[in-house]
C-alpha positions in Angstrom: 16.3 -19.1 -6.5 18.3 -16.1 -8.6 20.6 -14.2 -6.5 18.0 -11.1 -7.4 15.1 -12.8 -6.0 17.2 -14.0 -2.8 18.3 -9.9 -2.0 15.0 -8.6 -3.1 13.4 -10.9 -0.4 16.0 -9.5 2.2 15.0 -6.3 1.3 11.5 -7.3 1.5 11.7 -8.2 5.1 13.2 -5.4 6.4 10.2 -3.5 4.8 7.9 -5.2 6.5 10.2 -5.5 9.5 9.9 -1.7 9.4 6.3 -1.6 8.2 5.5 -3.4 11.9 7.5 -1.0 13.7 5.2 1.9 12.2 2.2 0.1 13.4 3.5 -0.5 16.5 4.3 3.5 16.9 0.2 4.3 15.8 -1.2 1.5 17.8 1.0 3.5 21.2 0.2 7.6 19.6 -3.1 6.2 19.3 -3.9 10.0 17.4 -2.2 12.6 15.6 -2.2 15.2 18.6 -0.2 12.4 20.7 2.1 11.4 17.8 3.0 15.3 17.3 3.6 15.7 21.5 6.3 12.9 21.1 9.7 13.8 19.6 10.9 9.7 20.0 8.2 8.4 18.4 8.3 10.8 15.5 11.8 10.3 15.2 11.5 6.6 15.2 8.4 6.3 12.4 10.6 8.8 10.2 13.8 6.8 10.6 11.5 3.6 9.6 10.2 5.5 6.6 13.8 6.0 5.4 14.5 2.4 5.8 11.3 1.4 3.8 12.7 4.1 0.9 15.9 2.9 0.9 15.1 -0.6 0.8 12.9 -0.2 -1.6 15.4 1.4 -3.9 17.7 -1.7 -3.6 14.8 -4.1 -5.3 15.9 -5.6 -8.4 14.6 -3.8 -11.5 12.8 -7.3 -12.2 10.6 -7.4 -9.4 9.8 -3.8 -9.7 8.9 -4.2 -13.2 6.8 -7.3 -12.3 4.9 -6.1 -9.6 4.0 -2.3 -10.4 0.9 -3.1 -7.9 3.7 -1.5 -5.5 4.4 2.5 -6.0 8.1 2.2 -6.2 9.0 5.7 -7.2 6.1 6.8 -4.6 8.2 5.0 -1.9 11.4 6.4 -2.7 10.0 10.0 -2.9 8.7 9.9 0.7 12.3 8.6 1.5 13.8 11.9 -0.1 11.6 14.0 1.4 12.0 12.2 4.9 15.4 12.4 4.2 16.3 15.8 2.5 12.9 18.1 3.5 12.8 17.3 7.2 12.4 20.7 8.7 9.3 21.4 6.1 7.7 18.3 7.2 3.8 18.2 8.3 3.7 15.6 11.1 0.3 15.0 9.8 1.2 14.1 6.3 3.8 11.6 8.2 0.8 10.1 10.6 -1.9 9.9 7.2 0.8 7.4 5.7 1.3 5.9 8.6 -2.7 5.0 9.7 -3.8 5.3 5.5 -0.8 3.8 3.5 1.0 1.5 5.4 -1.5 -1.4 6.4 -2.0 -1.6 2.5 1.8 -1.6 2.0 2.2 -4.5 4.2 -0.6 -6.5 2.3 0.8 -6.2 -0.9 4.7 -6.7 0.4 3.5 -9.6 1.8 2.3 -11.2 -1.5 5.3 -10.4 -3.1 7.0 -12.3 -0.5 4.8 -14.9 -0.7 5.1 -15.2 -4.7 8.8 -15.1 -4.4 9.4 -17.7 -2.4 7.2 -20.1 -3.8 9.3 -19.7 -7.1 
């Protein structure tokens, strides 16, 4: 294995290390009205979205480029505006991404885990 291909599946893990974590949060809110009662469990999903973003920036240009399945520049965005717009943030565009986005995230992560490590 290429050093690349050894930290992009580091990176990889912590994505879906952190992609667990936000399913954890939605299976415990249950709905959007709970999710937006509890300051923790906002806290924690948005600190996981950072994470994801961040990790995401650190994948090697090469696996980026060969697996565009994955919105790359989409996942770094929501990290910026995680990140930078906090106090204009709709907790309900934060839960959508979480129940709509995220289990299809963690699907296609997963294959590129998969592919990687069978190289």
């Amino acid at each position: 294995m290429k050093h690349n291909t050894e930290s992009d599946l580091v990176r990889l893990g912590h994505i879906i290390d952190c992609i667990e974590r936000i399913e954890f949060l939605v299976n415990s809110c249950k709905t959007v009205q709970n999710f937006k009662s509890k300051w923790i469990e906002q806290d924690a999903m948005l600190r996981n979205f950072e994470i994801i973003g961040e990790a995401s920036n650190h994948i090697s240009d090469e696996t980026k480029h060969k697996y565009p399945i994955i919105e790359w520049h989409k996942i770094r965005g929501m990290r910026n505006f995680v990140s930078h717009e906090y106090f204009s943030m709709r907790l309900e565009t934060i839960w959508d991404t979480a129940v709509e986005n995220i289990p299809l995230l963690k699907i296609k992560i997963a294959q590129i885990i998969s592919a990687l490590e069978t190289k």
